[in-house]
C-alpha positions as CSV (number, residue, x, y, z in Angstrom):
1,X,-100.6,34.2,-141.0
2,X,-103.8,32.8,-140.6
3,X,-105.9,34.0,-137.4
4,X,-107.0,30.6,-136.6
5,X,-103.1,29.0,-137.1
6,X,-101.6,31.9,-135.1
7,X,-104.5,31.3,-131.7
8,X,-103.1,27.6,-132.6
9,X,-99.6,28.6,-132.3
10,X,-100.3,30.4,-129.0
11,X,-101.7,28.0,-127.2
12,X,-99.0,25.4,-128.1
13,X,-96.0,27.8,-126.9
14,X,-98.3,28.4,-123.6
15,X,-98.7,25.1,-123.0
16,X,-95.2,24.1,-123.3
17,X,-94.2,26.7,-121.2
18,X,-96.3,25.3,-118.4
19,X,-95.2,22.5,-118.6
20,X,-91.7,23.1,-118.7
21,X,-92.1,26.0,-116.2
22,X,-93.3,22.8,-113.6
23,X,-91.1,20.2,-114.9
24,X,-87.8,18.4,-113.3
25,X,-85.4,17.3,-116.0
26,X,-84.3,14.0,-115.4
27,X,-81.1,12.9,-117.1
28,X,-80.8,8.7,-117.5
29,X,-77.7,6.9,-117.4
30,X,-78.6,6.4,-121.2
31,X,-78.3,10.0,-122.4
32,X,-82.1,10.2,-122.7
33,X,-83.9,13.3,-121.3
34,X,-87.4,13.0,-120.4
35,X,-89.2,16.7,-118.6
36,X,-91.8,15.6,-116.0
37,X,-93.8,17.0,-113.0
38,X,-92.8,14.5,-110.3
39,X,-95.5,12.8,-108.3
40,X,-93.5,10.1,-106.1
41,X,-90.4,8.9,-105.1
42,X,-89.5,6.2,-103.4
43,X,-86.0,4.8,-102.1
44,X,-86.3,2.3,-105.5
45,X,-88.2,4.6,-108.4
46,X,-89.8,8.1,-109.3
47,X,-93.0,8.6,-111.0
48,X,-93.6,11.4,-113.2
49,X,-96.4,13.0,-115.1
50,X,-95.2,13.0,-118.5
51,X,-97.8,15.0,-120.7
52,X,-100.8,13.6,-118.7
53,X,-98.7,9.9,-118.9
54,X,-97.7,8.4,-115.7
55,X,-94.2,7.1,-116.0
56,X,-91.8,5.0,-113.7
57,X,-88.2,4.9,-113.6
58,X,-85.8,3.2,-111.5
59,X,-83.2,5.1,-109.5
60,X,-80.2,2.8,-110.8
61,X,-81.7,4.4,-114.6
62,X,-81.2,8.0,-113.7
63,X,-77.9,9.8,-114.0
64,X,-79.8,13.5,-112.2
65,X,-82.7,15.4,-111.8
66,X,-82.7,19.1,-112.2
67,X,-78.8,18.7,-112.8
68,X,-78.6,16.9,-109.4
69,X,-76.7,14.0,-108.9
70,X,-79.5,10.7,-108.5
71,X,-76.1,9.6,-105.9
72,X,-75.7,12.8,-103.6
73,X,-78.8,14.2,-103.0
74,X,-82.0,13.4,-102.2
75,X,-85.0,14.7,-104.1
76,X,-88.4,16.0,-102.3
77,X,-91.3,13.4,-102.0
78,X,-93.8,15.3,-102.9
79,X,-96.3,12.2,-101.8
80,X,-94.8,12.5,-98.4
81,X,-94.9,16.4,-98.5
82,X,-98.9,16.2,-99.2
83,X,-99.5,13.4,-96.8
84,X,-97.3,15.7,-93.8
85,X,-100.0,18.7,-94.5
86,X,-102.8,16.5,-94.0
87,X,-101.1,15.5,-90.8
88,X,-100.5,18.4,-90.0
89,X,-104.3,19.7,-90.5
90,X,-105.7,16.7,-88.9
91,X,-103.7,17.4,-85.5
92,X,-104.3,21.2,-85.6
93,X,-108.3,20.3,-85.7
94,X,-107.6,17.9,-82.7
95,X,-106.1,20.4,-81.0
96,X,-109.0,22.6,-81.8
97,X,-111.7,20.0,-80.6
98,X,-109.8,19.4,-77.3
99,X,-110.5,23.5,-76.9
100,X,-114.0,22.9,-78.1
101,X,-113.6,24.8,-80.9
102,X,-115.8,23.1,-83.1
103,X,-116.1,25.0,-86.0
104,X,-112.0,26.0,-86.6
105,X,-111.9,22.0,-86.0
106,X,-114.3,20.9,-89.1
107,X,-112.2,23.7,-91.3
108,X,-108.7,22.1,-90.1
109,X,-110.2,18.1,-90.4
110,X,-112.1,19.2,-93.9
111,X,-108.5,20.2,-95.2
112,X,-107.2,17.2,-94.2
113,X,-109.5,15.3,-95.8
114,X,-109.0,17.3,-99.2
115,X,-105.4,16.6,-98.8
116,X,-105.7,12.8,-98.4
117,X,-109.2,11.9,-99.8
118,X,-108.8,8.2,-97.6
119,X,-108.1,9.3,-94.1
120,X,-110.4,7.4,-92.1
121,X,-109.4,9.5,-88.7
122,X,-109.9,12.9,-90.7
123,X,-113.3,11.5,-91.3
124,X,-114.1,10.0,-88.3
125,X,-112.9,13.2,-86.2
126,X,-114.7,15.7,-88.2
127,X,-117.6,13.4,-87.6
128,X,-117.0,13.7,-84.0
129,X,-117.2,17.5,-84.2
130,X,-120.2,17.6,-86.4
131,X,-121.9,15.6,-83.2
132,X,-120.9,17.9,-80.6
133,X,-122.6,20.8,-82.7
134,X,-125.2,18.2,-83.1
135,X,-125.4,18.1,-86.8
136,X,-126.7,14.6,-86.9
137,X,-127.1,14.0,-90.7
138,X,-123.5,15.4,-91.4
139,X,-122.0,13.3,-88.3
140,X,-123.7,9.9,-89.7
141,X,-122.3,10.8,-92.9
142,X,-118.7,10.9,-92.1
143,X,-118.9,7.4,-89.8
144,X,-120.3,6.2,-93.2
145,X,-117.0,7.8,-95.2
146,X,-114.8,5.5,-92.0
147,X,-116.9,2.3,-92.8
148,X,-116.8,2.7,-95.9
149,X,-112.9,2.8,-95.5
150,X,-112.8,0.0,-93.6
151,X,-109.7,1.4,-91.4
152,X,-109.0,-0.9,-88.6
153,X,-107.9,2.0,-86.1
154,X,-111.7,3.9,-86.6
155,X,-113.9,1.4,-87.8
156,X,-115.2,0.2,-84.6
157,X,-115.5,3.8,-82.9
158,X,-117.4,4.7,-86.1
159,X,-120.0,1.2,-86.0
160,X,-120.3,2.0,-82.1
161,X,-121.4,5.4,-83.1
162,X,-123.5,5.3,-85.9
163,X,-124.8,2.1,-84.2
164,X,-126.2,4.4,-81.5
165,X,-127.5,6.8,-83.9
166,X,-129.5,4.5,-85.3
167,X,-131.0,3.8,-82.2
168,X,-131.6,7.1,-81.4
169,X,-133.5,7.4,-84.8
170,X,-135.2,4.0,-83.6
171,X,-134.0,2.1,-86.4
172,X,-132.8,-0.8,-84.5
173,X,-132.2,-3.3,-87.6
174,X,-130.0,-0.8,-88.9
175,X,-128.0,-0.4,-85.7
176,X,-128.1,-4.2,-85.7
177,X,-126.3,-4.3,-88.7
178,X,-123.5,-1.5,-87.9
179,X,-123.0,-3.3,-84.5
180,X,-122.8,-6.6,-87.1
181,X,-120.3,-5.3,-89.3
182,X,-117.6,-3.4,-86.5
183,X,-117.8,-6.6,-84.6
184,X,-117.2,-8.6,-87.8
185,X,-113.9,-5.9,-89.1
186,X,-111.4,-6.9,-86.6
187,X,-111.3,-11.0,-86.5
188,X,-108.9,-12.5,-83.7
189,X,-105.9,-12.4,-82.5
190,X,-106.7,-8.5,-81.8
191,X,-105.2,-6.0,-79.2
192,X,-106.5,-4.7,-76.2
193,X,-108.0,-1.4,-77.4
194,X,-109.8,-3.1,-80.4
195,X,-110.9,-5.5,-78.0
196,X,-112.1,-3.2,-75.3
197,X,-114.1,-1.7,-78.4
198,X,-115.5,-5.3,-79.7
199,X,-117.2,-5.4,-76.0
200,X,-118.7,-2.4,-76.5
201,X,-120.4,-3.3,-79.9
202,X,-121.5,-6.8,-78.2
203,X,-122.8,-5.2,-75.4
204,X,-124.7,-2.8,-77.2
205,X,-126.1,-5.7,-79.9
206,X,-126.7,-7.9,-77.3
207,X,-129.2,-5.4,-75.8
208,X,-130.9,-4.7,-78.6
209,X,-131.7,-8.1,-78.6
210,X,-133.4,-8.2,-75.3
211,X,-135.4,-5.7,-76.0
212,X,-136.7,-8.2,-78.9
213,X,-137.0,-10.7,-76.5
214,X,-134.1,-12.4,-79.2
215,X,-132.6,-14.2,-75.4
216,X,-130.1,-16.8,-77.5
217,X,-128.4,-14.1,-79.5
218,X,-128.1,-11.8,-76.3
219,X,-126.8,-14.8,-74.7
220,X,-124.2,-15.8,-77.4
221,X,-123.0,-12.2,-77.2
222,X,-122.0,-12.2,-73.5
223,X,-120.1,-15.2,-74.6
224,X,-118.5,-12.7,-77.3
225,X,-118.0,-10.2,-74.3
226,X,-116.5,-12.6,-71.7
227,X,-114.2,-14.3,-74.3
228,X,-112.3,-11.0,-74.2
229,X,-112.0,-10.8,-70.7
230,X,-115.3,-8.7,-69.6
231,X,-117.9,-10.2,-67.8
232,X,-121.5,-9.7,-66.9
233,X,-123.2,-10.6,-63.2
234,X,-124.0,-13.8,-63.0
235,X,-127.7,-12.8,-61.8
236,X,-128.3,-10.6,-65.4
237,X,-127.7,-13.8,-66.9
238,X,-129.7,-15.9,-64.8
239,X,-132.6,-13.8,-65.9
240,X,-132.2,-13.5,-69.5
241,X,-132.0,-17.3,-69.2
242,X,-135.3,-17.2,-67.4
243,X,-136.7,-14.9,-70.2
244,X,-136.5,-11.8,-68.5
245,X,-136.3,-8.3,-71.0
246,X,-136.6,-6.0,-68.6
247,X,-132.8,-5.6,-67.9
248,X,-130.2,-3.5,-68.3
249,X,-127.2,-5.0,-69.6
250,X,-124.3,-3.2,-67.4
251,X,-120.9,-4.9,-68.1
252,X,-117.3,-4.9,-66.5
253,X,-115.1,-4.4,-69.4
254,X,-111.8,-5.3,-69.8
255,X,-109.9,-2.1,-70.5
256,X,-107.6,-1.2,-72.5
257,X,-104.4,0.9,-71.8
258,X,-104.4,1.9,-75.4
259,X,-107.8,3.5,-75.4
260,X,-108.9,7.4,-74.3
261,X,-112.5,8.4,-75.2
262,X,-111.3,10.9,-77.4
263,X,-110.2,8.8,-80.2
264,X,-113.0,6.4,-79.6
265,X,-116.8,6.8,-78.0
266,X,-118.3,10.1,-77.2
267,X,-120.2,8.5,-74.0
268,X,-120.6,12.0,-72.5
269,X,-122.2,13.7,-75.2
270,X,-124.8,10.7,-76.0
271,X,-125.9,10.8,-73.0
272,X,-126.5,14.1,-73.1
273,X,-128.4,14.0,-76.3
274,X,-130.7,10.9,-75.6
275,X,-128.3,8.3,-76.7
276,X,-128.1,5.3,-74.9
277,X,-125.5,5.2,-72.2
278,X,-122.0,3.6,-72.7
279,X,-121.3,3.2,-69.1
């Protein structure tokens, strides 16, 4: 036999092997057999990878798979398994960061991440820890992998935080524009925590307006603020009315029950790095 045709003939009884050595049979009600690597399952359908090919079929179609019967058993979501390890890795690297264990917490929330490519908390968590060892340009990064997500349970934490990166960099139309955009992702009605957060982002726009002397658009955001239930002394605005800058903009939020600073603003640690104060 020819060299060339017997390589050939190798690598075709190889391949089929590993494919077949992966594959479930799946048996359907019409005597057809198809051999697939399954990639979801749902209480309606499968989905298998069929030579590369990505094929549906409808759980009233199929008789069994792997000599199971489709009626008595039910067969592993391998979707579900992936997104539980991802889980999994995401909580181990929150328990990490509430031992300050920064580094084991980047591993556990970069596996995570590998696992499910779109989880915004991964993201905005490993984020979190990148801060505390104050790796800035990684940190701004990840908030920029949340936004980019567009999540509604992180995407405010992440504008309030990258917001006030920015103005640590002294970029204050760019924090102008994160503050923009996390106040903009969660339109009314909206529950307390992602209101509680939507103060925040006002508050912290609004004084970046003062400080531009912009006294209209500060003003229209203590509207913003007070419209979901915080408020500002009635003296602050007095002044700003009058034209005064020099102020510093402290408001009583409404809090939420939902919130804890862990999953949202890392006050503490921006105020120990230069950041401008949340409280």
């Amino acid at each position: 036999m020819d060299k060339h045709k017997l390589i050939s003939l190798i690598l075709v009884i190889c391949l089929q092997f590993s494919v077949s050595a992966f594959a479930e049979t799946i048996v359907l009600k019409s005597g057809e057999i198809v051999e697939g690597k399954l990639i979801e399952k749902t209480d309606k359908y499968i989905k298998i990878d069929f030579q590369g090919v990505p094929l549906t079929y409808f759980l009233d179609e199929i008789q069994s798979v792997d000599k199971v019967d489709i009626q008595s058993a039910t067969i592993p979501n391998k979707k579900v398994d992936i997104q539980e390890t991802a889980d999994s890795a995401y909580q181990k690297g929150e328990n990490y960061m509430s031992q300050q264990n920064f580094d084991e917490a980047i591993i556990e929330f970069s596996k995570a991440i590998k696992l499910d490519p779109r989880s915004d908390k991964a993201y905005y968590s490993r984020g979190r820890a990148y801060g505390a060892k104050d790796d800035l340009e990684k940190e701004l990064a990840d908030y920029d992998q949340v936004i980019n997500i567009n999540a509604p349970e992180t995407i405010q934490s992440a504008c309030i935080n990258r917001g006030m990166a920015y103005e640590y960099k002294g970029d204050l139309d760019k924090a102008l524009a994160v503050y923009s955009k996390g106040i903009e992702a969660i339109p009314g009605p909206m529950s307390s925590k992602f209101g509680y957060l939507k103060q925040i982002l006002y508050r912290n726009r609004a004084q970046i307006y003062l400080s531009r002397k912009e006294f209209d658009k500060a003003l229209d955001d203590i509207q913003g603020i007070e419209k979901l239930g915080g408020s500002v002394d009635l003296d602050v605005i007095n002044k700003i009315k009058n034209h005064d800058s020099n102020i510093e903009l402290k408001v009583a939020f409404k809090e939420s029950p939902e919130y804890y600073p862990g999953e949202s603003v890392e006050a503490n640690r921006y105020n120990n790095s230069g950041y401008k104060s949340l409280e």
